[in-house]
DRENTORKOL-3810 file (N, C-alpha, C; in nm, 4 decimals):
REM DRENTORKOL-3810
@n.u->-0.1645; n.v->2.3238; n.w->5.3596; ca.u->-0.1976; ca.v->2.2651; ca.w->5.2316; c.u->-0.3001; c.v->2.3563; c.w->5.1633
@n.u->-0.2404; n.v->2.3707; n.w->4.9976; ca.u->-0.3843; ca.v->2.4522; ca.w->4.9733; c.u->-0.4320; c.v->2.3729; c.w->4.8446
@n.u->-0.5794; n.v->2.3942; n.w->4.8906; ca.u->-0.6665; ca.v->2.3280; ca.w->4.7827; c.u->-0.7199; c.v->2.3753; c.w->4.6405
@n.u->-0.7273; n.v->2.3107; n.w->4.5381; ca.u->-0.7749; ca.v->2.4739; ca.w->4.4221; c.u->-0.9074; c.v->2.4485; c.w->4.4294
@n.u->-0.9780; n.v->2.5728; n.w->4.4916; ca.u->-1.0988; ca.v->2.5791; ca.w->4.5065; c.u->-1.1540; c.v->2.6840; c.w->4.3350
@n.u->-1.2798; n.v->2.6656; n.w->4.3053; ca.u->-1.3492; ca.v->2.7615; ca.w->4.2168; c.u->-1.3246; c.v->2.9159; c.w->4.2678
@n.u->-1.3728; n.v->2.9116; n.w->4.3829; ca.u->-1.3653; ca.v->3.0449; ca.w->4.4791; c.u->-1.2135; c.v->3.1208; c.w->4.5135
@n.u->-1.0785; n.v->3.0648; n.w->4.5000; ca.u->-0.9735; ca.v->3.0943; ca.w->4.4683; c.u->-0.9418; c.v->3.2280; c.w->4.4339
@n.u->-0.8817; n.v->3.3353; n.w->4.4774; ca.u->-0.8343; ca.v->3.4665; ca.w->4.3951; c.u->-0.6943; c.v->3.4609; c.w->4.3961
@n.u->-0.6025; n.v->3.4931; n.w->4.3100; ca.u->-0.5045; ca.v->3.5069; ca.w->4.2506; c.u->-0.4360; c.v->3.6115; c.w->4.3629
@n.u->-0.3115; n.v->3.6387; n.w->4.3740; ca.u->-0.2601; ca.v->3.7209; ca.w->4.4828; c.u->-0.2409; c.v->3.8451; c.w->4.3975
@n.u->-0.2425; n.v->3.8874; n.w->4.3081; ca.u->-0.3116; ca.v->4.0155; ca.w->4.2261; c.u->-0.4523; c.v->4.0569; c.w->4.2378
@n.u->-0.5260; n.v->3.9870; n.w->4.2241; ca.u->-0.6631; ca.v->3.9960; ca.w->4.2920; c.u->-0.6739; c.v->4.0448; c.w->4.4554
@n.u->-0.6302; n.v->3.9237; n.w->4.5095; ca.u->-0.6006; ca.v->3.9975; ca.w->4.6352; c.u->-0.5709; c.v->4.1442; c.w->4.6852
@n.u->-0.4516; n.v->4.1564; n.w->4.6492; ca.u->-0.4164; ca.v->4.2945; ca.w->4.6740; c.u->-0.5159; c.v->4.4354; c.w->4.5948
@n.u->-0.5991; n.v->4.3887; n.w->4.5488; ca.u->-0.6682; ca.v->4.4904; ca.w->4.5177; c.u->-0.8205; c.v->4.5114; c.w->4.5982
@n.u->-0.8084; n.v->4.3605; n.w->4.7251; ca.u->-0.9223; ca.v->4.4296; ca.w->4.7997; c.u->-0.8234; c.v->4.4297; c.w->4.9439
@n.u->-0.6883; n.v->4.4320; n.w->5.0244; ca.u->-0.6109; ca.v->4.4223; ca.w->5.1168; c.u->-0.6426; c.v->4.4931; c.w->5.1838
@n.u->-0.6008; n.v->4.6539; n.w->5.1224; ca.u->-0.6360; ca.v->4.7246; ca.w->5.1802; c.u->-0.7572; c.v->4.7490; c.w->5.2719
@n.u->-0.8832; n.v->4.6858; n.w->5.1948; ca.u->-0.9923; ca.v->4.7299; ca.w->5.2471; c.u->-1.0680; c.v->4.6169; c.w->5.3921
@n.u->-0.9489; n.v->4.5097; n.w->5.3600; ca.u->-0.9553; ca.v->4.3856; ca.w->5.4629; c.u->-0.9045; c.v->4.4274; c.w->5.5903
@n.u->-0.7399; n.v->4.5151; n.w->5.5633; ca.u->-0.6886; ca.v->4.5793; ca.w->5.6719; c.u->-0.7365; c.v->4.6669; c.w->5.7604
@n.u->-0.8175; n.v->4.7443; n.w->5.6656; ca.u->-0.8567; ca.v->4.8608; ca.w->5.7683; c.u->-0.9763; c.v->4.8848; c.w->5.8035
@n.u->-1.0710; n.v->4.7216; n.w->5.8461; ca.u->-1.1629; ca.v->4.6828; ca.w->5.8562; c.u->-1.1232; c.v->4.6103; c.w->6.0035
@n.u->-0.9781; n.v->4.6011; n.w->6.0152; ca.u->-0.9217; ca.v->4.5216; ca.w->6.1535; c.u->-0.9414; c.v->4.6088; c.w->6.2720
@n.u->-0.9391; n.v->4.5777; n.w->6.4024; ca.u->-0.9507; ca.v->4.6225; ca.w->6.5221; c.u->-0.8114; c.v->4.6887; c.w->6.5822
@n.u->-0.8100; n.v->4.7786; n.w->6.6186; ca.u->-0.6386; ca.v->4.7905; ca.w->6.7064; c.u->-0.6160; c.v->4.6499; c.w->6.7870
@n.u->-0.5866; n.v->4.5715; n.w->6.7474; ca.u->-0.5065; ca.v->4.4664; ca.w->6.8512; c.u->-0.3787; c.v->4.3811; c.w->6.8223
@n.u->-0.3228; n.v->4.3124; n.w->6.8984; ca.u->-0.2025; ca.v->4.2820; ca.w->6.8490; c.u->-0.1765; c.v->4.2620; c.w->6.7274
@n.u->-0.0304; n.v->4.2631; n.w->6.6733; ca.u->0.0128; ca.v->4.2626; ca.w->6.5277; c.u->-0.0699; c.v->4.0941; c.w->6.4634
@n.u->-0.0740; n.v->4.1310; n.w->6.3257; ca.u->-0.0904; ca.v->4.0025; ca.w->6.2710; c.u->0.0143; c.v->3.8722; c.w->6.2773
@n.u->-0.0330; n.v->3.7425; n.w->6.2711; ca.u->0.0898; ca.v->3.7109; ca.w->6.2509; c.u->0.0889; c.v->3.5500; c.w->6.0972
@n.u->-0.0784; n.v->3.6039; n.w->6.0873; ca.u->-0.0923; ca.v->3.5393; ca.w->5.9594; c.u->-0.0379; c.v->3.5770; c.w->5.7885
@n.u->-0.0923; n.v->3.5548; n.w->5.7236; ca.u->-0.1008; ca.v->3.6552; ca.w->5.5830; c.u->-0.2189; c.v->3.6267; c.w->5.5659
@n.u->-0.2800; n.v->3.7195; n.w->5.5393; ca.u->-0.4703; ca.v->3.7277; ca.w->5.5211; c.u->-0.4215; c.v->3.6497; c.w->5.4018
@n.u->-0.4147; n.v->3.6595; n.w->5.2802; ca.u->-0.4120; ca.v->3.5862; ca.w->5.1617; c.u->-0.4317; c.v->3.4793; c.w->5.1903
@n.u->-0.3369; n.v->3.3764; n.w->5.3030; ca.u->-0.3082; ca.v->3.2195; ca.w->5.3506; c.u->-0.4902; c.v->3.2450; c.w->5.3986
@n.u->-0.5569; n.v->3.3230; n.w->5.4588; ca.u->-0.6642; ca.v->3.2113; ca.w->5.5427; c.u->-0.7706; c.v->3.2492; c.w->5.4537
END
């Protein structure tokens, strides 16, 4: 379920910090979320 929070970014927004979420990750198993969802 998603809630509309104030704090909310748009999935255009998103993708313009992804990258920098991704390669901030550890070598370990594959994802199996979508960062966007959490």
């Amino acid at each position: 379920m998603i809630h509309d929070y104030t704090s909310n970014i748009t999935r255009e927004q998103f993708e313009l910090i992804r990258e920098d979420l991704e390669s901030a990750r550890k070598t370990t198993r594959p994802r199996t979320v979508d960062l966007y969802e959490v």
